[in-house]
Structures are given as structure tokens and as C-alpha cells.
C-alpha positions in Angstrom: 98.1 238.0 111.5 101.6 237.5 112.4 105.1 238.7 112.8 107.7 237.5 110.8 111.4 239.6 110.9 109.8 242.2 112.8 106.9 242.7 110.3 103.4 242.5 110.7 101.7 239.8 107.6 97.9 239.7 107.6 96.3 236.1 106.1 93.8 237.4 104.0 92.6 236.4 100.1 92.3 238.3 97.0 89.4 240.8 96.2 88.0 238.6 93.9 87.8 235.6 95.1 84.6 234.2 95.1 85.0 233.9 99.1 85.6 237.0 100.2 84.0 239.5 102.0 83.4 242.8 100.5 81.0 245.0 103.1 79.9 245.2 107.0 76.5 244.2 105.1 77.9 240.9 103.9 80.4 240.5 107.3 76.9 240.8 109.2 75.6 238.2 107.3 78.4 235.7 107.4 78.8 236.0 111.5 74.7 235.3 111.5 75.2 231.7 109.7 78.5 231.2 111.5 77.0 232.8 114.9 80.6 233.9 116.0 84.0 235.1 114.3 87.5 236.5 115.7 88.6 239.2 113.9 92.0 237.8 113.6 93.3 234.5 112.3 94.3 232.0 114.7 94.1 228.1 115.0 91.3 227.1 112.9 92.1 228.3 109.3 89.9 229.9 107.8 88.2 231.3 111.1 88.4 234.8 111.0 87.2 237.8 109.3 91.1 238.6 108.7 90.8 235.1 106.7 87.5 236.1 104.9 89.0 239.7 103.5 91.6 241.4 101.4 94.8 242.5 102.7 95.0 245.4 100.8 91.8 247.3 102.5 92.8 247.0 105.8 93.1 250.4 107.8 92.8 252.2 104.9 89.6 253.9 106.7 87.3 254.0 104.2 84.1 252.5 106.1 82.6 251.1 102.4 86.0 248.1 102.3 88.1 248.6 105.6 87.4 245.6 107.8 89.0 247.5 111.1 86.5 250.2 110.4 83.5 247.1 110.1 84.3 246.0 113.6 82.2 250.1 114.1 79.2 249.9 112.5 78.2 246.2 113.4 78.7 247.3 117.3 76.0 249.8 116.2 73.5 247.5 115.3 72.8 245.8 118.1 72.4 242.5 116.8 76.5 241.5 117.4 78.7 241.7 120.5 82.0 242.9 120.0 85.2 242.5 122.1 87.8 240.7 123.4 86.4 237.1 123.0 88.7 234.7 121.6 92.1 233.8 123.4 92.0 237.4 124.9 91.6 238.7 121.2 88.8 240.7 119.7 85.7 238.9 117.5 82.5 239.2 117.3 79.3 237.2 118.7 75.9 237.2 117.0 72.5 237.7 119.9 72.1 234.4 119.4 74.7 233.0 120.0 75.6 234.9 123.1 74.1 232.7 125.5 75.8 229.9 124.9 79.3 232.0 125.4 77.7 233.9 128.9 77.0 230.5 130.2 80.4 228.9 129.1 82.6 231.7 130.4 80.7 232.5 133.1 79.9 229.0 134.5 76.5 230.2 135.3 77.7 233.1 137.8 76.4 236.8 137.5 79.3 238.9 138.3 77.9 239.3 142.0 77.9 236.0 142.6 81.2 235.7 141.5 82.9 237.9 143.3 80.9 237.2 146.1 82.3 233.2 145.8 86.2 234.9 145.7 86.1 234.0 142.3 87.0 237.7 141.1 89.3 240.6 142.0 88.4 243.5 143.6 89.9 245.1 140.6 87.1 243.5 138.3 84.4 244.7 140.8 86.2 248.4 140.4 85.2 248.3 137.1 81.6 246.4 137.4 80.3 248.8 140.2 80.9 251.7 137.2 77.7 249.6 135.5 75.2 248.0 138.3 74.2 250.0 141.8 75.6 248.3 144.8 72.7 245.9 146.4 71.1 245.8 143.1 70.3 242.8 140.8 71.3 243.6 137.2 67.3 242.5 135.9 66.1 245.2 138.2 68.2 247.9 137.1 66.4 250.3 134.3 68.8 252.1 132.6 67.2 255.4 132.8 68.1 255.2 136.5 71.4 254.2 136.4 72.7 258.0 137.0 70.7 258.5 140.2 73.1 255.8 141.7 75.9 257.1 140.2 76.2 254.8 137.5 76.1 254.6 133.7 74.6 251.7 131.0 77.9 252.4 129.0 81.1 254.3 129.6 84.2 255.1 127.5 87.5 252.8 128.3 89.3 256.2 129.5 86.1 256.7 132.0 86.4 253.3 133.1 89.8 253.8 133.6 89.6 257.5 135.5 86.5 256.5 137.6 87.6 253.1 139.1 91.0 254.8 140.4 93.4 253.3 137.6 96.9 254.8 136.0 99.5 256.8 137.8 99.4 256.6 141.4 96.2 254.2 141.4 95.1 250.2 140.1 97.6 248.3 138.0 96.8 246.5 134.5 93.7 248.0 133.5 93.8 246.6 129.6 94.2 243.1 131.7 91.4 243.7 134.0 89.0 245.0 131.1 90.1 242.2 128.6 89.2 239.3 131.9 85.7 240.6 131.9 85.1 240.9 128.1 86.4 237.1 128.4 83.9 236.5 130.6 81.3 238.0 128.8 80.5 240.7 131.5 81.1 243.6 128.8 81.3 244.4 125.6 81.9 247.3 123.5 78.6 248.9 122.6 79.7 252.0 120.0 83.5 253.7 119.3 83.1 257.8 118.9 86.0 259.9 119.5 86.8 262.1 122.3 85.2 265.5 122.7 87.1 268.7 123.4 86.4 271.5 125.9 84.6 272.7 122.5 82.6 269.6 122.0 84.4 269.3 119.3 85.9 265.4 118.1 89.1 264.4 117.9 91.5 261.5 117.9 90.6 258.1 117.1 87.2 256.7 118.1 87.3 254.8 121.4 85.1 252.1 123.0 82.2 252.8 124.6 81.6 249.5 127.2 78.2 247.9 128.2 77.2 244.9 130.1 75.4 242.7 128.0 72.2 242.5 130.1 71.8 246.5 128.9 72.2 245.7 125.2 70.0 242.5 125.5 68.5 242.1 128.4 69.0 239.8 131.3 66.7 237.0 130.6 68.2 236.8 126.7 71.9 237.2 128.2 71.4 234.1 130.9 69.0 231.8 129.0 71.3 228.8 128.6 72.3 229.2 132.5 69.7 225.8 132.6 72.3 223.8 130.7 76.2 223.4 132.1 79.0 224.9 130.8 80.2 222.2 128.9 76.9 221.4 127.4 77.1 225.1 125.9 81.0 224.8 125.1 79.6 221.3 123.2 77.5 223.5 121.2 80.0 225.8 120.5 81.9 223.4 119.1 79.5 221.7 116.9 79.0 225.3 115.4 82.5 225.5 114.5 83.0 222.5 113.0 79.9 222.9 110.9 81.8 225.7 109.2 85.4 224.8 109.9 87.6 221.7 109.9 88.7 221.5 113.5 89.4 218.8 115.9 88.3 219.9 119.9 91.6 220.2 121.3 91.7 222.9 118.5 88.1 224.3 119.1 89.6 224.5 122.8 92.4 226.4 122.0 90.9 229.1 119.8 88.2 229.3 122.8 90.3 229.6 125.7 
């Protein structure tokens, strides 16, 4: 997708061609074999599921052919992460191939470990303590427990947001914050339902509902390639892509980044 003379043009191909995706069935499918996709074009053609779709059906909202409205049900299943993933852009990453990404963007660091080494912000931590009790280890957190130390296994963004003390008056660059530690693999969005009223009635447009991984997954299945480095992981990345994709690594790098 791009912007040409102040107009947004998407990079998609026709209905019928014999490449193209038609359903969140077949898009489920395709990020199995490929084990990873951004949503939106970018360095390596063809590497999207903007590339893989028709134009035409794009936030149309009909769930059956809009890919926007895909990106919904295949957080439901469980067996894809979704979020912000690729060059601060949002994709999606199959369970298996999550490990590989948690150890490549995460250098083998839990998030307490991190921040605990000054490698992150106490506006990150802000957001993290929402999701794992202070003093506890992530593994030994069940989720059924979570509200007894005031925490929750997933949260909407606009929770996130009013809990850890951002907007008016409070923290600075929330989106930024949020998008560092989907880029980091520390959460991802788990479901999108729209708001309730006073009523319990739904309105407005659905929203993100954030997880850690380790409560989708597990922590054991979230950290298992912490036994190889980073770059052995990225490596493996790599060769994924280029299985599927013609790419050179400086490209590979750049879509990753």
C-alpha cells in the first residue's frame, strides 16, 4: 500500500487469478506453509496478504472476502499471532513459527529480565505489569488468578491505556510504547470486540483485546528456541522467506526490522 498524490493505492491482484486468496480459511492456510505474513506490502514482493488479495474487497466488511475483517477471525483461532510485527506494521505469525521471532526480538530476555538489565522503559513495564503480578515469573502465573493480583490475561488497548496512567495529563506515546512491545513479541492481539455501553450494549468499531503470548501458548512453547542465538533464529527466518520469496538478506533484514 502506498500514497501517491495524496491517495492511498493498495498492491493487490485480480479475483481470478489463479493466486489469489479468497477466504480467512485459505489465508489460514497460506500463513501455515509460509509460517509468517505482513498484512501489507513492503520490500519483498509478493510478501503480504495485501499482495495475495483483491483490491476491490478490502474494507468492504463483509467477513466471507474482506481481508481487514480476516486479520478477526484468525486472532480467534488461536493458532496465529497477530500484531504489529513487521517494521512496526501489523502481520501475522503462525504457533510455530513464533519461537523463532520471541527469541530473535527478544534476544533471549523475558520482559523482567529486560527491564531489569535497563534494556526497557518504565513506560513498557507500565503496560507489562497490567499482564504478570509483580515478583512473579510469567510460567507460574495461572490465568484464573490473574485478578486476585490485580491483573488480567488480556485487556482492551483503551484499558491498557486508562490503567497504566496514559493520555491527558499522564504517559506520552502510548501507540509507540504498545507497538515496541508487539515488536518484541511481548504481546499480541488476542480477539477485536467492540466497546460496551452502560447498557452492555456494542458499539463502534471492534478494538484489540492484548495478550502476552505465554497466556495464548504457553511459556515453554513461547521460549523454546531461547537454546539457539538470535541470529541462529533470524537465519531461520530468513531461509523461510526465501523458500517462498525472492529476497536477498539485506532485504529479509529490512522487512524484519
Amino acid at each position: 500500500m502506498e500514497v501517491i498524490d495524496g491517495h492511498w493505492f493498495m498492491d493487490g491482484i485480480d479475483w481470478d487469478d489463479e493466486g489469489c486468496v479468497h477466504s480467512s480459511a485459505e489465508l489460514l492456510d497460506v500463513i501455515g506453509e509460509v509460517g509468517f505474513l505482513p498484512l501489507f506490502s513492503n520490500e519483498i514482493p509478493g510478501f503480504s496478504v495485501e499482495n495475495m488479495t483483491a483490491t476491490e474487497y478490502w474494507w468492504s466488511g463483509d467477513e466471507k472476502t474482506d481481508p481487514w475483517e480476516w486479520r478477526i477471525v484468525l486472532a480467534r483461532t488461536g493458532k496465529v499471532a497477530y500484531g504489529k510485527f513487521f517494521g512496526n506494521r501489523a502481520g501475522f505469525i503462525s504457533r510455530k513459527w513464533f519461537p523463532y521471532f520471541a527469541n530473535f526480538r527478544r534476544n533471549g530476555y523475558d520482559f523482567d529480565a529486560l527491564y531489569d538489565d535497563g534494556k526497557a522503559g518504565y513506560r513498557e513495564k507500565l503496560l507489562m505489569d497490567l499482564f504478570v503480578p509483580a515478583g512473579m515469573d510469567m510460567w507460574d502465573v495461572k490465568t484464573s488468578e490473574l485478578e486476585k493480583h490485580g491483573c488480567s490475561s488480556e485487556l482492551f488497548t483503551f484499558e491498557m491505556k486508562e490503567k497504566a496512567g496514559f493520555g491527558k495529563g499522564g504517559e506520552k506515546n502510548f501507540e509507540g510504547v504498545l507497538t515496541r512491545l508487539q515488536m518484541q513479541t511481548y504481546l499480541v492481539a488476542s480477539d477485536f470486540r467492540p466497546r460496551l455501553n452502560k447498557k452492555g450494549e456494542e458499539y463502534g468499531w471492534p478494538v484489540a483485546l492484548m495478550t502476552p503470548p505465554e497466556y495464548m501458548w504457553g511459556y515453554k512453547h513461547v521460549t523454546d528456541r531461547y537454546k539457539e542465538t538470535p541470529e541462529e533464529s533470524f537465519r531461520k527466518i530468513a531461509s523461510q522467506i526465501r523458500k517462498h520469496f525472492d529476497a536477498d538478506e539485506k532485504t529479509v533484514r529490512k522487512s524484519l526490522k
